[in-house]
N, C-alpha and C positions, 0 to 999 in steps of 0.2 A: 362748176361752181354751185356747189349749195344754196346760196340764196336765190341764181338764178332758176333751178331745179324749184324750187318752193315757190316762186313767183307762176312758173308754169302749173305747178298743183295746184295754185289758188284760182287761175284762170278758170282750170278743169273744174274745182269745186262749184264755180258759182255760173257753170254756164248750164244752162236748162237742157242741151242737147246733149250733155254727157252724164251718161249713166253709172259708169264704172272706171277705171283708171289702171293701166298696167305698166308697172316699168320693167324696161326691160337691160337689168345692169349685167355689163362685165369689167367687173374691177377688184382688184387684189387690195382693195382696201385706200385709207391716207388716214390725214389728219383728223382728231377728236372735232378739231373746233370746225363749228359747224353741219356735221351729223348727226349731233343730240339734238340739233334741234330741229332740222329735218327729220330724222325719224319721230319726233314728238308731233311736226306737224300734220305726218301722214299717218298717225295715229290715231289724232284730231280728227281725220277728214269724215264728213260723214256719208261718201260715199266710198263703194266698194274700191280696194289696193288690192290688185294683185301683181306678185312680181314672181318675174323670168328670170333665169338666166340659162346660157345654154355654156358658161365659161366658167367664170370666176365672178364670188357673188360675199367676198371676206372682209374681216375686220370692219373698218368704218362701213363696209359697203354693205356687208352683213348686217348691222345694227339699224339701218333704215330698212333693209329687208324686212327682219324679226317685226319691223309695226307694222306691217302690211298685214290683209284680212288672210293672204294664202301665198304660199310660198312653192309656185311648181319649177323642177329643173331636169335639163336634160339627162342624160342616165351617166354622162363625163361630166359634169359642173362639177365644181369644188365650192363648198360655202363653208361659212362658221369663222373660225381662226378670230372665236373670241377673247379679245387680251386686246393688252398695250404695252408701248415698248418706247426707249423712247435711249438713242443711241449717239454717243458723243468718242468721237474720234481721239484720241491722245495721242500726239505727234510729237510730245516733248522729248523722248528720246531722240527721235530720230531730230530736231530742231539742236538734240546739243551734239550728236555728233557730225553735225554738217557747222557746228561754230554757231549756230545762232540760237539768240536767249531771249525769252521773252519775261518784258517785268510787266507787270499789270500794277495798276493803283486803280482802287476800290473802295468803296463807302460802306462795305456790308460783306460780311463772311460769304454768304449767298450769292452777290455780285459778281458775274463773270464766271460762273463756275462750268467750268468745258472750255472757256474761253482755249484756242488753236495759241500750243506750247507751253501748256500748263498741265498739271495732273490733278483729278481731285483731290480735295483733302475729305477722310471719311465722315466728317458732320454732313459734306456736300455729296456724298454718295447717297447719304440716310435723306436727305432732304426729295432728291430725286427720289427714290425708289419710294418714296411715301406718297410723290405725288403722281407717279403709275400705279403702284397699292388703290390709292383711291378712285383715279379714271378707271383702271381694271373691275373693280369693287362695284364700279355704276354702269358699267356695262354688263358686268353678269348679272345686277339686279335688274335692267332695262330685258335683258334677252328672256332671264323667267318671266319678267312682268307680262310680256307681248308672246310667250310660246312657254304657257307653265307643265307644258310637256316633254320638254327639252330633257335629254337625260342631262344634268346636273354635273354628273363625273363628266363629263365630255368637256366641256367649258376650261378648259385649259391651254387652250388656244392653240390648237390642233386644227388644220381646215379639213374637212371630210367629204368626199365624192360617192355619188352613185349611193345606192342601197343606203349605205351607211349612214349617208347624209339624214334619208327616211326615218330610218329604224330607230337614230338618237333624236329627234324631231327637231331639225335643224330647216326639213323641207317638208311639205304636205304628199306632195307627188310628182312623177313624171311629168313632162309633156316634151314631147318629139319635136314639136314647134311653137314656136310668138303664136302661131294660128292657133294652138290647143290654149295658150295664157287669153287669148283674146274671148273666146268660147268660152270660157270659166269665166270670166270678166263680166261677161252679156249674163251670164246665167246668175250671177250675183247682183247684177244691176236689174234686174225683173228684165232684160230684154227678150 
């Protein structure tokens, strides 16, 4: 849980005994809501983010990465797979050759649209895709904003491993272990 994760960064922020801060994610990513602003908070922080990963470190998961002060990963992580996507199942064939039909009543061209036995209609395709256009759009300005080294062409929401990851500046560097993220951690917090 995101809020819950930010609640534990605010602890770490305000406590006299912590110098630095490392997370250490593997995750293929989730939902928008609530990583913007987590990655906003760890942004904020004014002490040193470093983040690990030794896995998967994509999409939402990546975008809280990208505001960290240092991005190390093991030489297999996969990070990046900057984009958005956002996927609705259409079942209405198969709902009419099994006999059943679904009628929707609605208040707004908008309402209900994906609704399970229906198919869109193209004003509700355009409406969707504009609002991945622009979550897409604030993510790839959030990733230059936080790593304006990032190769640019890369951002097509491709997740990239090893070297790769380095060379398009999706990661700063190796490290073989949490112990190597820890040590860069201390050395960034004067310890």
């Amino acid at each position: 849980d995101t809020e819950e994760i930010e609640e534990l960064l605010a602890e770490a922020e305000n406590d006299n005994n912590v110098s630095a801060i490392v997370l250490d994610i593997d995750s293929p990513g989730g939902a928008v809501n609530g990583s913007v602003e987590l990655a906003e908070f760890v942004a904020g922080m004014t002490k040193p983010v470093v983040t690990y990963t030794a896995g998967d470190c994509c999409s939402a998961a990546y975008w809280i990465a990208a505001s960290s002060d240092l991005i190390l990963i093991r030489s297999t992580a996969t990070v990046a797979s900057v984009g958005v996507y956002s996927a609705l199942l259409d079942v209405s064939v198969m709902y009419e050759q099994l006999g059943v039909r679904t009628e929707l009543f609605k208040s707004g061209e908008q309402k209900a649209a994906g609704y399970p036995g229906t198919s869109l209609t193209d004003a509700q395709r355009a409406v969707i895709q504009g609002e991945v256009d622009t979550l897409g759009d604030q993510f790839r300005t959030a990733v230059i904003g936080f790593r304006p080294e990032v190769d640019i062409e890369m951002l097509d929401g491709r997740a990239v491993a090893g070297i790769q990851a380095i060379e398009s500046g999706f990661a700063d560097d190796f490290a073989g272990s949490i112990g190597v993220a820890i040590e860069a951690a201390k050395s960034l917090g004067g310890m």
